[in-house]
N, CA and C atoms of all chains as a GROMACS GRO file, in nm:
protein
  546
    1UNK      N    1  -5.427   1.051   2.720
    1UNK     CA    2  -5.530   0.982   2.641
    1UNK      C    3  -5.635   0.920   2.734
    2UNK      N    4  -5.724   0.872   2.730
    2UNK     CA    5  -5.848   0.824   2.738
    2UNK      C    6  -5.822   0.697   2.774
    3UNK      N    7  -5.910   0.647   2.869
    3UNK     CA    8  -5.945   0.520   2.877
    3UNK      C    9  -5.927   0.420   2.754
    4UNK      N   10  -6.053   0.481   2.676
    4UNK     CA   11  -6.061   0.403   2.556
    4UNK      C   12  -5.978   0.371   2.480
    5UNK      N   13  -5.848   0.438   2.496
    5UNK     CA   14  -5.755   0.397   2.414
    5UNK      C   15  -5.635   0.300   2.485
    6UNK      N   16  -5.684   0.240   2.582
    6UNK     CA   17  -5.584   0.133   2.662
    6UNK      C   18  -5.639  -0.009   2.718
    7UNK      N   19  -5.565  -0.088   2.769
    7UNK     CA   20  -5.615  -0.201   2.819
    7UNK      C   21  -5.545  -0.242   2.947
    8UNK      N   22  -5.623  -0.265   3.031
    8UNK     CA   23  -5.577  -0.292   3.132
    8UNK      C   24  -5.539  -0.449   3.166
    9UNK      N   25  -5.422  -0.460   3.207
    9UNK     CA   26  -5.377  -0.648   3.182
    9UNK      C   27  -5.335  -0.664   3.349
   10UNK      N   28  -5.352  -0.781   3.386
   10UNK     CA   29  -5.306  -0.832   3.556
   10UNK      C   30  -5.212  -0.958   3.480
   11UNK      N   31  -5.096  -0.938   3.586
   11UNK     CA   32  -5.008  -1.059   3.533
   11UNK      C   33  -4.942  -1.084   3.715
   12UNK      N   34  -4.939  -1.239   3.722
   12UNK     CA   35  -4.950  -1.301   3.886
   12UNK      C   36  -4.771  -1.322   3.850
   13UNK      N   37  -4.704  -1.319   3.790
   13UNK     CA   38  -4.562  -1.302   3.756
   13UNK      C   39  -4.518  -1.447   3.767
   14UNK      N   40  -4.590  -1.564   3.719
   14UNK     CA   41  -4.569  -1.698   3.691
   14UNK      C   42  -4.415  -1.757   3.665
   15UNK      N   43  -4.460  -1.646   3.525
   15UNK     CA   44  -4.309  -1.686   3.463
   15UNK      C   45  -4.163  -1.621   3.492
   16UNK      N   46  -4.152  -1.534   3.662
   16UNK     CA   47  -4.082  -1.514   3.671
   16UNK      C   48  -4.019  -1.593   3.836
   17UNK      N   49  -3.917  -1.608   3.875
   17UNK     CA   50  -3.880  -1.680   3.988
   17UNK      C   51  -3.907  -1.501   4.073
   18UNK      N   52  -3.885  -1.380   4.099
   18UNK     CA   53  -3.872  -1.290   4.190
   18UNK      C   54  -3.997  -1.202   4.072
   19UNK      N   55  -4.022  -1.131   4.152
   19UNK     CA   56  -4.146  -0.970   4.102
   19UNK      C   57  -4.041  -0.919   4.056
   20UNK      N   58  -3.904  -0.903   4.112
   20UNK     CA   59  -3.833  -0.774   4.069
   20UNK      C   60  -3.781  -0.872   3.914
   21UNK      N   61  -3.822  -0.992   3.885
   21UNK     CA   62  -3.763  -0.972   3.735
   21UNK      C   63  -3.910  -0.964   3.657
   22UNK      N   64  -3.983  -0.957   3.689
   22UNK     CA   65  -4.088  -0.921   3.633
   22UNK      C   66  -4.091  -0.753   3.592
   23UNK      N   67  -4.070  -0.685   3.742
   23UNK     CA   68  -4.031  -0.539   3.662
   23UNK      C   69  -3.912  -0.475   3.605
   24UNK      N   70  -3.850  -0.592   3.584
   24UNK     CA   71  -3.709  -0.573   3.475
   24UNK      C   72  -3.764  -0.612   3.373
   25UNK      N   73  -3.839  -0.691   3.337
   25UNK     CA   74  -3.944  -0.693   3.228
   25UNK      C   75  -3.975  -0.592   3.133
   26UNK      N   76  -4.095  -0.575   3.266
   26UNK     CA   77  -4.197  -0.419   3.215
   26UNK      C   78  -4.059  -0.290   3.193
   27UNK      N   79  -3.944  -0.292   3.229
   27UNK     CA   80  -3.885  -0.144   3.211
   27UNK      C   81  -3.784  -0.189   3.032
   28UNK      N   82  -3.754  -0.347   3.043
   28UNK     CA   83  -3.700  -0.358   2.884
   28UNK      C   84  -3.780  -0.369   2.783
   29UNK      N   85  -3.932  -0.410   2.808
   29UNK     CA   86  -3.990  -0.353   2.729
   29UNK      C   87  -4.013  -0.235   2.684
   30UNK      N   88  -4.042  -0.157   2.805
   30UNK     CA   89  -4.078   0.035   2.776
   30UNK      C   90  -3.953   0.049   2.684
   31UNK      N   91  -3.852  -0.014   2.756
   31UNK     CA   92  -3.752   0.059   2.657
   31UNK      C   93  -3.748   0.042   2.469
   32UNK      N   94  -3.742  -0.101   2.470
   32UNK     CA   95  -3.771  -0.128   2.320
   32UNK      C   96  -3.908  -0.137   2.245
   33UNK      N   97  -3.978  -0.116   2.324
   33UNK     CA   98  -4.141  -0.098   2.248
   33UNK      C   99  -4.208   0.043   2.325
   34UNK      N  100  -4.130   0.145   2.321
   34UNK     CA  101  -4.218   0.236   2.358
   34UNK      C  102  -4.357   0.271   2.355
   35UNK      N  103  -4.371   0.229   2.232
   35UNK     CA  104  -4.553   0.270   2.192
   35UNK      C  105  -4.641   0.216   2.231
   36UNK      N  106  -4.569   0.076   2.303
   36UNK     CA  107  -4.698  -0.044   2.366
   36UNK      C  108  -4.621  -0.008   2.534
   37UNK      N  109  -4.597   0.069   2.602
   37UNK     CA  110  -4.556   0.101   2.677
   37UNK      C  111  -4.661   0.031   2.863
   38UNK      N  112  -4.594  -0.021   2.920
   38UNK     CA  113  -4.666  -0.065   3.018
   38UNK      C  114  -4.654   0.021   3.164
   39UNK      N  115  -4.765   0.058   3.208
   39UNK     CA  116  -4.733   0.161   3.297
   39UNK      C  117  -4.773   0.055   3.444
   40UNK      N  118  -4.737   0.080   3.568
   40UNK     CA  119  -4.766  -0.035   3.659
   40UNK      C  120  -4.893   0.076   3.720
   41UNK      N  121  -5.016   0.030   3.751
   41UNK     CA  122  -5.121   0.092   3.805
   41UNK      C  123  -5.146   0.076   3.938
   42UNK      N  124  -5.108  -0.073   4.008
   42UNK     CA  125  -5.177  -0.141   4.105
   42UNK      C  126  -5.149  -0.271   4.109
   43UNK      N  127  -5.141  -0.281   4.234
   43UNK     CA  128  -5.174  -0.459   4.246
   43UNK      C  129  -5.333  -0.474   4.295
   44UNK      N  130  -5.375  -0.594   4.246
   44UNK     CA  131  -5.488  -0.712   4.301
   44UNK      C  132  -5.449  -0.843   4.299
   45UNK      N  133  -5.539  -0.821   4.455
   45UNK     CA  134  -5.558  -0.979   4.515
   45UNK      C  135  -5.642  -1.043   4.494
   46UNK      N  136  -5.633  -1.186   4.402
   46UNK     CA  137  -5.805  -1.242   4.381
   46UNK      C  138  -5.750  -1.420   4.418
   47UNK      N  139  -5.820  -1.394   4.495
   47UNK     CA  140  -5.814  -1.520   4.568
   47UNK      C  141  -5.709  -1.604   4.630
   48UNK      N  142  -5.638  -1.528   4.710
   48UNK     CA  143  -5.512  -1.517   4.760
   48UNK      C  144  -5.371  -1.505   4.659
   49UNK      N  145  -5.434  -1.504   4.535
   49UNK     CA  146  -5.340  -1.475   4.457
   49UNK      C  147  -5.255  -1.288   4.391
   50UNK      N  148  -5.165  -1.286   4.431
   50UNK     CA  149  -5.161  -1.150   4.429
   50UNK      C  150  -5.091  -1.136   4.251
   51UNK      N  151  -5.202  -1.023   4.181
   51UNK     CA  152  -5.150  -1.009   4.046
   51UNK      C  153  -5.092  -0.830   4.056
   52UNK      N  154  -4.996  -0.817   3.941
   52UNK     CA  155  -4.969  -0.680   3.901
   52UNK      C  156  -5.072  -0.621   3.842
   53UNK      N  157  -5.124  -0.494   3.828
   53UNK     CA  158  -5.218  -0.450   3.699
   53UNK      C  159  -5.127  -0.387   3.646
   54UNK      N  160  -5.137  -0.371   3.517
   54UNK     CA  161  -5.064  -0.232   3.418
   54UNK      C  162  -5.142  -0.181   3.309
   55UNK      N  163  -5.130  -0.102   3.258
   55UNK     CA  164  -5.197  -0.024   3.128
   55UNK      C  165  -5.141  -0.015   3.028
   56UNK      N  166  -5.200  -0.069   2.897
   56UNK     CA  167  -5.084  -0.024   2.808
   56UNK      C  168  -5.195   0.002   2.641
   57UNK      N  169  -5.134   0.069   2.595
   57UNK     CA  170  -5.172   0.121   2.441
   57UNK      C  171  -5.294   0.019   2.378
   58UNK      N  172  -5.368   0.032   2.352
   58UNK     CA  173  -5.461  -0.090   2.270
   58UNK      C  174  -5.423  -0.083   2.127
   59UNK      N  175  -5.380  -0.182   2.070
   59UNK     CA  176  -5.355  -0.166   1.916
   59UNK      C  177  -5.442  -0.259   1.838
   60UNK      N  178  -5.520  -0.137   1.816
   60UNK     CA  179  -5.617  -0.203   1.722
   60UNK      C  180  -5.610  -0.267   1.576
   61UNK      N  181  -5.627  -0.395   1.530
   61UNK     CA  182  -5.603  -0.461   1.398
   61UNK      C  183  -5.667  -0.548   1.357
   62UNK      N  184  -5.674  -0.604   1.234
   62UNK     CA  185  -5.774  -0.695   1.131
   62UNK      C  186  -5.648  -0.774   1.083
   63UNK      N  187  -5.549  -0.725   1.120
   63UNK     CA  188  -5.433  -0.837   1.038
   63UNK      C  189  -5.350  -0.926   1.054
   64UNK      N  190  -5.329  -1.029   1.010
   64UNK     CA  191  -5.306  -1.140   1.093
   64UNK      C  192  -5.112  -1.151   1.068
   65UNK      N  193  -5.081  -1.163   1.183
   65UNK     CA  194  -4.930  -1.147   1.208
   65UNK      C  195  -4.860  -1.287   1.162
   66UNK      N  196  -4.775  -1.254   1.021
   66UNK     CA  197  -4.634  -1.328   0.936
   66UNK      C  198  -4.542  -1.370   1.065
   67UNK      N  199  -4.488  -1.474   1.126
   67UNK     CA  200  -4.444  -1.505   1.219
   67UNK      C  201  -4.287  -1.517   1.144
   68UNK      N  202  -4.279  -1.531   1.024
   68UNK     CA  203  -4.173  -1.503   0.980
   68UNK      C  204  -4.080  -1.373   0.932
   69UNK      N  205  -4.173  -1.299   0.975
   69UNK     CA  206  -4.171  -1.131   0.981
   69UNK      C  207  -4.102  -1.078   1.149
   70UNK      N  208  -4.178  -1.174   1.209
   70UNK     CA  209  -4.066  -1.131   1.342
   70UNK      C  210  -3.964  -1.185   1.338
   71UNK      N  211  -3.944  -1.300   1.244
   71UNK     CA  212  -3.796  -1.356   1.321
   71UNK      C  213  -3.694  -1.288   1.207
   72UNK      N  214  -3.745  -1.243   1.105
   72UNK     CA  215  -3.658  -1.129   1.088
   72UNK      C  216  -3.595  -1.026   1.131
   73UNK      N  217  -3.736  -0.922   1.203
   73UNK     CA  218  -3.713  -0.798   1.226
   73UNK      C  219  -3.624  -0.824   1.358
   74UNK      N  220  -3.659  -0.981   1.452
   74UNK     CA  221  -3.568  -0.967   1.558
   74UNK      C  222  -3.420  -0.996   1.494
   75UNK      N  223  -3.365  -1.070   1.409
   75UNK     CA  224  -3.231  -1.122   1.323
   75UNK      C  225  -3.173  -1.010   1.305
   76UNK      N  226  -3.259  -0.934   1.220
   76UNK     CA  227  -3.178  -0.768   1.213
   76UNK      C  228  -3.158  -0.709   1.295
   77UNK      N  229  -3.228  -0.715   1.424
   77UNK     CA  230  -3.216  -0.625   1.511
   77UNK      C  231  -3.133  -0.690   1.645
   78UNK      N  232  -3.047  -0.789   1.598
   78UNK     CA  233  -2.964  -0.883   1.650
   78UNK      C  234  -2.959  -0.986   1.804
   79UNK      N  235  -3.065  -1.047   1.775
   79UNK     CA  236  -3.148  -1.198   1.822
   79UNK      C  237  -3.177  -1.257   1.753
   80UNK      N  238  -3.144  -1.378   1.802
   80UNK     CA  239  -3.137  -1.481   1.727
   80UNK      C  240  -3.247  -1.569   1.818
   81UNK      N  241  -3.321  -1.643   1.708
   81UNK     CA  242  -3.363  -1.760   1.732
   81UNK      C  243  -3.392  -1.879   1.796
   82UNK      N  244  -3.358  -1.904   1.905
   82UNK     CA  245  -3.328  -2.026   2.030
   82UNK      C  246  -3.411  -2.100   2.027
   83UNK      N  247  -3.551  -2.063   2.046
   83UNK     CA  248  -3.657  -2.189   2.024
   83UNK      C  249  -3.773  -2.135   1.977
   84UNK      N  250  -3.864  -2.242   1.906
   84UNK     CA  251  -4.037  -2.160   1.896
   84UNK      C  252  -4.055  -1.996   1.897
   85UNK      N  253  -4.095  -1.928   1.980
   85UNK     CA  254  -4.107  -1.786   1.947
   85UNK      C  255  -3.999  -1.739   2.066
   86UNK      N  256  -3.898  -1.769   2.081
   86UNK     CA  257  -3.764  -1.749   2.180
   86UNK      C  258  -3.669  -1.697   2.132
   87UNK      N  259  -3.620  -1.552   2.164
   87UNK     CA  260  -3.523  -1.485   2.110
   87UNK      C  261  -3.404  -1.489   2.196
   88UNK      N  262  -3.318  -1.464   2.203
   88UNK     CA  263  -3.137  -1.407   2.237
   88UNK      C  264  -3.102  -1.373   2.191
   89UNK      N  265  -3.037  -1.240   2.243
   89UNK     CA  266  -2.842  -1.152   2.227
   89UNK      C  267  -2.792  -1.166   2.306
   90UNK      N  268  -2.708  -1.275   2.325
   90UNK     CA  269  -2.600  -1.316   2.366
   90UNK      C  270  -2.492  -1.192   2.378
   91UNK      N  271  -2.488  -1.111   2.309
   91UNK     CA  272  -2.432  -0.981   2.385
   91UNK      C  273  -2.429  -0.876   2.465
   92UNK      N  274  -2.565  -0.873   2.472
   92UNK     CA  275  -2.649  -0.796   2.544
   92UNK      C  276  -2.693  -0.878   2.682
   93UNK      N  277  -2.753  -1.007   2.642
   93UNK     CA  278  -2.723  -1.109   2.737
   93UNK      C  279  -2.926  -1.047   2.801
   94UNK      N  280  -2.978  -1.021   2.672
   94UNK     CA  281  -3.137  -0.991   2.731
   94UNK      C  282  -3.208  -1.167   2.604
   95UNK      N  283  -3.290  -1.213   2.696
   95UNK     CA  284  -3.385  -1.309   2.619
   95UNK      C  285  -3.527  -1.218   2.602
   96UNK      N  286  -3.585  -1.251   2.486
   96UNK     CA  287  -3.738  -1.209   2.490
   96UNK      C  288  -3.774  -1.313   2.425
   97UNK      N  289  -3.898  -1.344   2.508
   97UNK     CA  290  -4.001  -1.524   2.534
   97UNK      C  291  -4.142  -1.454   2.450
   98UNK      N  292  -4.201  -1.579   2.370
   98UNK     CA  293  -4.320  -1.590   2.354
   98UNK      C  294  -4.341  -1.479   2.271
   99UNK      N  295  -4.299  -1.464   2.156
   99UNK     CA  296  -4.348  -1.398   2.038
   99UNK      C  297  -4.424  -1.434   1.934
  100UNK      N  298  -4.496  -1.484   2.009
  100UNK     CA  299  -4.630  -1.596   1.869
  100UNK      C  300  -4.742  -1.464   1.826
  101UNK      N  301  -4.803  -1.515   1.740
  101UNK     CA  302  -4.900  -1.397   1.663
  101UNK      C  303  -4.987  -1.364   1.760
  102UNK      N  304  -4.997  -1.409   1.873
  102UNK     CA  305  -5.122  -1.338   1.979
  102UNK      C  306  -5.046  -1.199   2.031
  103UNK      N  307  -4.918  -1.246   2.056
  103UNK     CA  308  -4.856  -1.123   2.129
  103UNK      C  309  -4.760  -1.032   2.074
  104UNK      N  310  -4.729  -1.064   1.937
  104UNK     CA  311  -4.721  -0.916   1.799
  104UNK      C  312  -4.837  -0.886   1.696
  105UNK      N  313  -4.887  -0.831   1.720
  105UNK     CA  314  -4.972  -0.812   1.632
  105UNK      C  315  -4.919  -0.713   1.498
  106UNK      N  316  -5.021  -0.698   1.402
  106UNK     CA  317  -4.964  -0.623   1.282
  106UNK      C  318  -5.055  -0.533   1.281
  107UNK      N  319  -5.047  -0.369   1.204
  107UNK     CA  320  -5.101  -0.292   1.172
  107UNK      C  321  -5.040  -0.191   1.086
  108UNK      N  322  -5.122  -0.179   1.011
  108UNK     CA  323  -5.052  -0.123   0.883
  108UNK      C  324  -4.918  -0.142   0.844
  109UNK      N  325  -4.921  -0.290   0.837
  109UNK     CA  326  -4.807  -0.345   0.821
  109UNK      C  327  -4.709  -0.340   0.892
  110UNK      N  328  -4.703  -0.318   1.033
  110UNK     CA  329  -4.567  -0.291   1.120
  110UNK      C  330  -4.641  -0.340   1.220
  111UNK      N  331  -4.477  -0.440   1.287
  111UNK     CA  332  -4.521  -0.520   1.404
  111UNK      C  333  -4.517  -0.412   1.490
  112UNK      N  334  -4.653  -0.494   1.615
  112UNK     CA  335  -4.643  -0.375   1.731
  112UNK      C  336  -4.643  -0.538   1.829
  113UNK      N  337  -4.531  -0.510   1.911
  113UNK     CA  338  -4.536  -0.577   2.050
  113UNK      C  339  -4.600  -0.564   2.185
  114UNK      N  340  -4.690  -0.650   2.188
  114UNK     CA  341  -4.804  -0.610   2.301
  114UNK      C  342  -4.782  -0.706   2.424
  115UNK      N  343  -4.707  -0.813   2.426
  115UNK     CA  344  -4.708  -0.873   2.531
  115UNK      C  345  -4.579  -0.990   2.515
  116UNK      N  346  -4.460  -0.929   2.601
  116UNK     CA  347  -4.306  -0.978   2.569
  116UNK      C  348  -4.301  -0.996   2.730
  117UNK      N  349  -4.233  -1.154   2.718
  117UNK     CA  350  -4.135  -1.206   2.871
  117UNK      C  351  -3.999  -1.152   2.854
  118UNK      N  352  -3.945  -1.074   2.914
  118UNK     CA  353  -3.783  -1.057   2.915
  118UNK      C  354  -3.732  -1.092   3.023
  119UNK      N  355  -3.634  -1.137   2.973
  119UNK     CA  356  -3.534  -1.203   3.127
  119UNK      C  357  -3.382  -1.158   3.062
  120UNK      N  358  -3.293  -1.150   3.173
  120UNK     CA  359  -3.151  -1.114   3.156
  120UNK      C  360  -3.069  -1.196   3.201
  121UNK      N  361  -3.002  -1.236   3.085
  121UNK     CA  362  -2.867  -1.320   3.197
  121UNK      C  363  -2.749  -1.222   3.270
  122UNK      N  364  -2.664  -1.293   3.310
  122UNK     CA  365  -2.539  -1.252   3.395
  122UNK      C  366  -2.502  -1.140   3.335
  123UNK      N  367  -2.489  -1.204   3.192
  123UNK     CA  368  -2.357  -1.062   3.085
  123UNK      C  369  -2.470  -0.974   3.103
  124UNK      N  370  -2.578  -0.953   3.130
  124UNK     CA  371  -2.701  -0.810   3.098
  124UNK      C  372  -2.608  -0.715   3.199
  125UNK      N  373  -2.572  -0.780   3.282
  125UNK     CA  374  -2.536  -0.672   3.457
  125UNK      C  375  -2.397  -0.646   3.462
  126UNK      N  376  -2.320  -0.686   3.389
  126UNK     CA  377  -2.168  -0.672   3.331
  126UNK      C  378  -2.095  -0.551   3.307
  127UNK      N  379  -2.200  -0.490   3.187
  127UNK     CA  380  -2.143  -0.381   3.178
  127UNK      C  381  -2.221  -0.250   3.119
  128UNK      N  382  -2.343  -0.301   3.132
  128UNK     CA  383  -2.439  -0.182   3.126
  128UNK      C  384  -2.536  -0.145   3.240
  129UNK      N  385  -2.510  -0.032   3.265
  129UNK     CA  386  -2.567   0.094   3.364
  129UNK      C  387  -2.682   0.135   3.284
  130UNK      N  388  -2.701   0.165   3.141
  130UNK     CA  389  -2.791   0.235   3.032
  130UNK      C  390  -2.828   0.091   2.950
  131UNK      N  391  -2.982   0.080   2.951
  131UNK     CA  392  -2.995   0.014   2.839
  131UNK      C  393  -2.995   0.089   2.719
  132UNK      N  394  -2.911   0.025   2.592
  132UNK     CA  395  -2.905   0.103   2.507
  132UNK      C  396  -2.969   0.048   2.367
  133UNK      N  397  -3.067   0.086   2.304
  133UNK     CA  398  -3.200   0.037   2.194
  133UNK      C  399  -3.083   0.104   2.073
  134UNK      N  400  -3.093  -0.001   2.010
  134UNK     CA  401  -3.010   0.082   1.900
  134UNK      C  402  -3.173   0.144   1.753
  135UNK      N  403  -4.056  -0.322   0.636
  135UNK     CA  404  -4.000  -0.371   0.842
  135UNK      C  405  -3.932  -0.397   0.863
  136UNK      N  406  -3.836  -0.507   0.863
  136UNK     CA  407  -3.787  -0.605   0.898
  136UNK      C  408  -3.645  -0.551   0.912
  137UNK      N  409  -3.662  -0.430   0.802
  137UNK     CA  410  -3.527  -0.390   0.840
  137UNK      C  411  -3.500  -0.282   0.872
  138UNK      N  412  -3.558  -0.244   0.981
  138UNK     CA  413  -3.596  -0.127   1.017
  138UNK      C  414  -3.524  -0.155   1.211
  139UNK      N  415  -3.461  -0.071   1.214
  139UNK     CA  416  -3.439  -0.083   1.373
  139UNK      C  417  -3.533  -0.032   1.503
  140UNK      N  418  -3.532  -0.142   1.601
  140UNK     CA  419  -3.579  -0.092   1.750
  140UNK      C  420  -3.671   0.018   1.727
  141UNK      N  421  -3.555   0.157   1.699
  141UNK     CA  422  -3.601   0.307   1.731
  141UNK      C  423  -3.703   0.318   1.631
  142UNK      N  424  -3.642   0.318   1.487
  142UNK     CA  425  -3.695   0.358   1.361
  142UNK      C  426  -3.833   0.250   1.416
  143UNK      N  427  -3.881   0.168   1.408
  143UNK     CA  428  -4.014   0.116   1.407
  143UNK      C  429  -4.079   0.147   1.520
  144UNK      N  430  -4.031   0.173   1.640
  144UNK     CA  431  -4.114   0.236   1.736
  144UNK      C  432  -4.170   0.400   1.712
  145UNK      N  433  -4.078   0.496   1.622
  145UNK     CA  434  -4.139   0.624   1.596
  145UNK      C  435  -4.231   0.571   1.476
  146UNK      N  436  -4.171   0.500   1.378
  146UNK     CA  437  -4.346   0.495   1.297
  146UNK      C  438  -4.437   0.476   1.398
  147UNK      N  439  -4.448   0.313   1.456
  147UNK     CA  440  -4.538   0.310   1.535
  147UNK      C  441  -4.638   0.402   1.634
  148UNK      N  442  -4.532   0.467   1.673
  148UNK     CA  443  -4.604   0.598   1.762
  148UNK      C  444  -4.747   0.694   1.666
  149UNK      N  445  -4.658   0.674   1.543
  149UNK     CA  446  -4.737   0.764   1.440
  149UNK      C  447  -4.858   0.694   1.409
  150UNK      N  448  -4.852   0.546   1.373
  150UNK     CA  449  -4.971   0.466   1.333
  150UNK      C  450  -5.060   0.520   1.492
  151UNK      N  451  -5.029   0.471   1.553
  151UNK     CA  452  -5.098   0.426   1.670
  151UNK      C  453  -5.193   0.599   1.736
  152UNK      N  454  -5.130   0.702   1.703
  152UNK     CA  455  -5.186   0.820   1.707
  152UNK      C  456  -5.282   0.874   1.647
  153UNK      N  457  -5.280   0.807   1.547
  153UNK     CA  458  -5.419   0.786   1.423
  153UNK      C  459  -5.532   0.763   1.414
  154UNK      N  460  -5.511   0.638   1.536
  154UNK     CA  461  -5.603   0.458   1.580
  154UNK      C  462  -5.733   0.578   1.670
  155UNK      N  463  -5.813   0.543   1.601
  155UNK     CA  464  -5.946   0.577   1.666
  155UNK      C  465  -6.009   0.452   1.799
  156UNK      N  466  -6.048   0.549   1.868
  156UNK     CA  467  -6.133   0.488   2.050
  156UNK      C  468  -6.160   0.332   2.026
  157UNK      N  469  -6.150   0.237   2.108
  157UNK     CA  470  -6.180   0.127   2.116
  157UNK      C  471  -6.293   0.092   2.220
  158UNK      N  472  -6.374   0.045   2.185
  158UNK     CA  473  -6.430  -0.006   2.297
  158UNK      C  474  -6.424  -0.149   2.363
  159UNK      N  475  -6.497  -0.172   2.468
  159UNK     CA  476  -6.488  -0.334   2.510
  159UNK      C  477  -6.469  -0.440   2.450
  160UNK      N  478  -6.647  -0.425   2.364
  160UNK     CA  479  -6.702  -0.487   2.291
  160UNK      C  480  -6.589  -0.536   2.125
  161UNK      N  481  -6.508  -0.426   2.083
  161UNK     CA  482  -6.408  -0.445   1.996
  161UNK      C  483  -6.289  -0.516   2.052
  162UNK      N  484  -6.249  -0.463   2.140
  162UNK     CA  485  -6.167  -0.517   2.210
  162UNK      C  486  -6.134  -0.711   2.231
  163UNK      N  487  -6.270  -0.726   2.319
  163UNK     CA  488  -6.289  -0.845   2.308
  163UNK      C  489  -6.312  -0.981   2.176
  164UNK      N  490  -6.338  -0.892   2.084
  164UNK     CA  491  -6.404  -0.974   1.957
  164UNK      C  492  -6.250  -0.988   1.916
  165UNK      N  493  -6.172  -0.886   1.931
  165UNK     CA  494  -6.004  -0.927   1.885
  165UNK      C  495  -5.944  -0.977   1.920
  166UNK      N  496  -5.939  -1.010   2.064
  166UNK     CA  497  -5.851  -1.103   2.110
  166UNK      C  498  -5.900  -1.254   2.110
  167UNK      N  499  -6.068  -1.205   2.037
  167UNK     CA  500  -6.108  -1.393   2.045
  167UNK      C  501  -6.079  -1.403   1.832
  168UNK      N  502  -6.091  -1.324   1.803
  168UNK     CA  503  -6.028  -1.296   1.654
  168UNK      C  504  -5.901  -1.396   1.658
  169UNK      N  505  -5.786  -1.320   1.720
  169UNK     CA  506  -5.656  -1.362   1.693
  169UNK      C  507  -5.609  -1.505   1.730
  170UNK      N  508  -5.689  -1.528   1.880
  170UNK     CA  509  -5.737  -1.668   1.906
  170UNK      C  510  -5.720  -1.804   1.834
  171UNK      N  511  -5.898  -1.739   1.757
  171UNK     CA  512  -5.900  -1.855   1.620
  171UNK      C  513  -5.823  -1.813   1.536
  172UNK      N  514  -5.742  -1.726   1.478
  172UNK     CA  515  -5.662  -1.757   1.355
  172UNK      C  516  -5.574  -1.761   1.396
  173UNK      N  517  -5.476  -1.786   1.508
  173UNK     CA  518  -5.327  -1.825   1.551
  173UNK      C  519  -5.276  -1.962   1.491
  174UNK      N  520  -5.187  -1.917   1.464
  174UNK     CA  521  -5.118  -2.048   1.372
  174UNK      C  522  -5.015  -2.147   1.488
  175UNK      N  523  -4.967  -2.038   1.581
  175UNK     CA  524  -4.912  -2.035   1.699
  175UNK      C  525  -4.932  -2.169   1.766
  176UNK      N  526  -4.869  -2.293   1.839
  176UNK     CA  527  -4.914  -2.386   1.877
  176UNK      C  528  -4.804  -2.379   2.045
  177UNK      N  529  -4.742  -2.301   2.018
  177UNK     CA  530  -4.624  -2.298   2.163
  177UNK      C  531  -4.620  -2.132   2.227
  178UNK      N  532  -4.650  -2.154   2.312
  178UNK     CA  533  -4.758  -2.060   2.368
  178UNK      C  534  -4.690  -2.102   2.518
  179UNK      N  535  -4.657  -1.932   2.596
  179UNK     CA  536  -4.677  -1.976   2.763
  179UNK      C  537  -4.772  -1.973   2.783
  180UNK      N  538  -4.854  -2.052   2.887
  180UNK     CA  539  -4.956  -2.034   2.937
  180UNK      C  540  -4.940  -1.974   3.104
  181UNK      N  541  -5.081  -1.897   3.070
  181UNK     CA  542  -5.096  -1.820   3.192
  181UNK      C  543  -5.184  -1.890   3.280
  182UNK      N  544  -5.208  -1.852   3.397
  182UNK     CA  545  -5.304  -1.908   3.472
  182UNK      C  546  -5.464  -1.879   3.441
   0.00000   0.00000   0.00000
């Protein structure tokens, strides 16, 4: 596809203590949001600050995202709730941060996830080799 | 939706999103200052 159909985002990995959980991030996302898929392009340096670039899907919309619509679709899809827009599976032992209406958007009525923090606890490294998306 | 799994909403999605006609800058930008003002959202990470 085309330029035009992507956006290019820099992220300085703030919210992570190491880069490498930042690209444990970007690969549990690919996994559970394929369609908003983040590809790593490059790094830049702007002003001694060193950011990631990545590319990912532009999803275009007019509709304003039910915040009670995600904490469903995450409930069913078994995460739970922890704080504000803060998910956990405690079995899986993956968190996903910051799901407010800037960073799901809606389109034609189906959430699309455009911009998810994932972090893993201990149990993530336990006993899966395969992440597995049900 | 809502009750729709992982997989199952990522292949619709694929389908919506294959549909979605060229974006430009100019759209681009007006949406993310769009979603902006209508965020109901008050807990928010902030980035640098």
């Amino acid at each position: 596809m085309p330029d035009k159909y992507f956006v290019l985002k820099l992220n300085a990995g703030i919210f992570y203590k190491y880069w490498i959980d930042y690209f444990h991030s970007l690969l549990l996302h690919n996994n559970y949001f394929p369609e908003t898929n983040y590809t790593l392009v490059g790094f830049y340096k702007e002003n001694g600050i060193l950011n990631a670039c990545v590319k990912q899907p532009f999803v275009k919309t007019n509709e304003i995202t039910n915040i009670e619509m995600v904490k469903s679709f995450m409930f069913n899809n078994g995460f739970s709730n922890n704080r504000f827009n803060d998910y956990v599976n405690e079995s899986k032992g993956i968190i996903i941060e910051d799901l407010h209406d800037e960073n799901v958007l809606t389109k034609e009525g189906l959430l699309f996830f455009v911009d998810t923090v994932f972090y893993v606890k201990d149990k993530f490294w336990e006993h899966q080799t395969i992440i597995e998306v049900d | 939706m809502s009750d729709l799994k992982f997989k199952e909403r990522s292949k619709v999605a694929k389908k919506i999103l294959s549909k979605q006609s060229p974006v430009t800058l100019e759209d681009a930008k007006q949406q993310v200052a769009r979603l902006k003002r209508m965020s109901s959202s008050n807990k928010k990470k902030k980035s640098i």
